[in-house]
N, C-alpha and C positions, 0 to 999 in steps of 0.2 A: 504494500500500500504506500504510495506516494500522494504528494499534495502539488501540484502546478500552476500556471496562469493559465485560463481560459483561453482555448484558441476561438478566432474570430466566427469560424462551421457552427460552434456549441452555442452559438445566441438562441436559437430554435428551442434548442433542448432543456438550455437556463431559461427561459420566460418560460416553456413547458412546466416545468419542475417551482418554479414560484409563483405563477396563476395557481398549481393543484396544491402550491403549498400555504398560499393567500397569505406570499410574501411582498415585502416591497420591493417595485420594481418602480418606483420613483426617479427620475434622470436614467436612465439604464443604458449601463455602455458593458460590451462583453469583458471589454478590454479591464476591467475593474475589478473581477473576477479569480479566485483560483476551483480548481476542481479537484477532488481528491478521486485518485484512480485504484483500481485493485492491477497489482502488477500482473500478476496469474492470467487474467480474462481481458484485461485491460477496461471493466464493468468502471460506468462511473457511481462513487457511491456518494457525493457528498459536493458542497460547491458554498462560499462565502463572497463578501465585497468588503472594500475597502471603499468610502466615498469620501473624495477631498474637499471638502466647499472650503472656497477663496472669496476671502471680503476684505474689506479695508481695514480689520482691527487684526489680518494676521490669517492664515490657513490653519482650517481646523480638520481633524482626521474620524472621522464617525463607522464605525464596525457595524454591518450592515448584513438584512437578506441569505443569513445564514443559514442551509435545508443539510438534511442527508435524508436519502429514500431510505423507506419504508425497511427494507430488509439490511440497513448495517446500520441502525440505529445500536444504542451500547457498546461498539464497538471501539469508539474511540477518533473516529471520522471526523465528529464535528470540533473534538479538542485541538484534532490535529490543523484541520482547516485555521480554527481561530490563532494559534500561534503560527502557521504562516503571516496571516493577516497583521498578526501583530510585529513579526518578524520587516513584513515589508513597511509599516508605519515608522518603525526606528529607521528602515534603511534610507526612507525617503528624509528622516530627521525630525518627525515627529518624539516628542517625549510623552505625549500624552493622547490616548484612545479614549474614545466616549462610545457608549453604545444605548439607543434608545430602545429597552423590550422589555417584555413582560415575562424573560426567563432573566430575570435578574439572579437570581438562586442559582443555576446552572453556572453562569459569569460567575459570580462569587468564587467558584473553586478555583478560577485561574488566577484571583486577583484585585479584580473590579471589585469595586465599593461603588454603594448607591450615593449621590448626593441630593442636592438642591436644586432644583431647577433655575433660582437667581444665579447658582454656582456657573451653568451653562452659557458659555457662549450666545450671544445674541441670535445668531444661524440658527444653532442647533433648539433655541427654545422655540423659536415657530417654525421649525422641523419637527420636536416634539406634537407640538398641537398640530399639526396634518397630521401624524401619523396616531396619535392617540384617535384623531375621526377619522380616519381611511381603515386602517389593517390590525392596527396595536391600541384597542383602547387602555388595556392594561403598562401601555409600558412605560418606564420610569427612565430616570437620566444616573448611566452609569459611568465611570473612568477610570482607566489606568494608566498607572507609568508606565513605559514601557520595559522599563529594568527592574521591575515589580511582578512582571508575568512572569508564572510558574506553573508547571504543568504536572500535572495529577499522577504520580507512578501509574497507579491503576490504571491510568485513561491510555500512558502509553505503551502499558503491557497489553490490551486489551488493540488494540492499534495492531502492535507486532502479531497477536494471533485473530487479526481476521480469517473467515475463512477461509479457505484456498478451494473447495471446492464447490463454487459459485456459477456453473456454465463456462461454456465456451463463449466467449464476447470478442467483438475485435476495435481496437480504436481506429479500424480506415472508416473514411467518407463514407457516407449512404446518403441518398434521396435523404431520407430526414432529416441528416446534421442540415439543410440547407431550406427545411421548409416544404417539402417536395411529398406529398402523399403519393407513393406510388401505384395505388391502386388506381387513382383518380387522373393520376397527368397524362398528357398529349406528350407525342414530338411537335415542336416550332414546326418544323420543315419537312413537308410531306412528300416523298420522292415520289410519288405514284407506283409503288408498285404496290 
């Protein structure tokens, strides 16, 4: 199991996977994105964002739209995901991650502490208030340092023994990475025969 950046094919698959997850898909750019793969199958099981908003009082870094399907949930997918995410906030030179949800308890074990809402960023409070009416009425304003993140032995034991016998899957292209029901398309260009 690895964790990677979204290739450009997976936008399809990510708005799939956070429509069925009734995640935010607010500004959505692929490129935002990591996907965590099972090595074996090359199955994807898991997928996070990192959102930058830029304003006049400074860049702020917001941990975002975080899923794993249905069947590698406990395994460890989503801890691994979110310390990528946090991994690339330090590298871009953030020192602090905010995340607005209503699994504040989950965040807790990496780190995060709930605060204040005055505590937040000016962005991030009327981000909060979309997102408490749109997706998350539950969720609260949470941050970390990013020299503060810690990750759970458990979460990356349970990481290392995902399953391995998951299917055969493969990571090449298909009609779907790109949108394409194959049941339903045409060829463009009809040779006549």
């Amino acid at each position: 199991m690895y964790v990677r950046d979204a290739k450009n094919r997976e936008e399809v698959w990510l708005l799939d996977h956070i429509e069925a997850m009734e995640l935010d898909e607010t500004a959505f750019r692929s490129r935002d994105y990591v996907v965590a793969i099972d090595e074996q199958s090359g199955e994807k099981a898991g997928f996070g964002r990192i959102r930058i908003h830029r304003d006049d009082d400074g860049d702020v870094c917001e941990l975002t739209s975080i899923g794993v399907l249905e069947g590698w949930r406990d395994q460890g997918v989503g801890a691994h995901v979110i310390e990528r995410l946090v991994e690339y906030a330090s590298d871009e030179g953030f020192e602090t991650v905010y995340a607005l949800t209503g699994a504040g308890s989950y965040l807790a074990q990496f780190g995060f502490r709930r605060i204040d809402t005055s505590q937040l960023p000016a962005t991030l409070q009327q981000r909060l208030t979309e997102k408490r009416d749109s997706v998350d009425p539950e969720a609260v304003p949470l941050e970390i340092s990013v020299d503060r993140f810690r990750m759970p032995e458990e979460r990356r034991e349970a990481f290392k023994r995902a399953p391995e016998d998951r299917g055969e899957t493969s990571d090449e292209e298909s009609a779907e990475d790109f949108g394409i029901d194959p049941e339903t398309a045409t060829y463009k260009y009809d040779t006549g025969r």
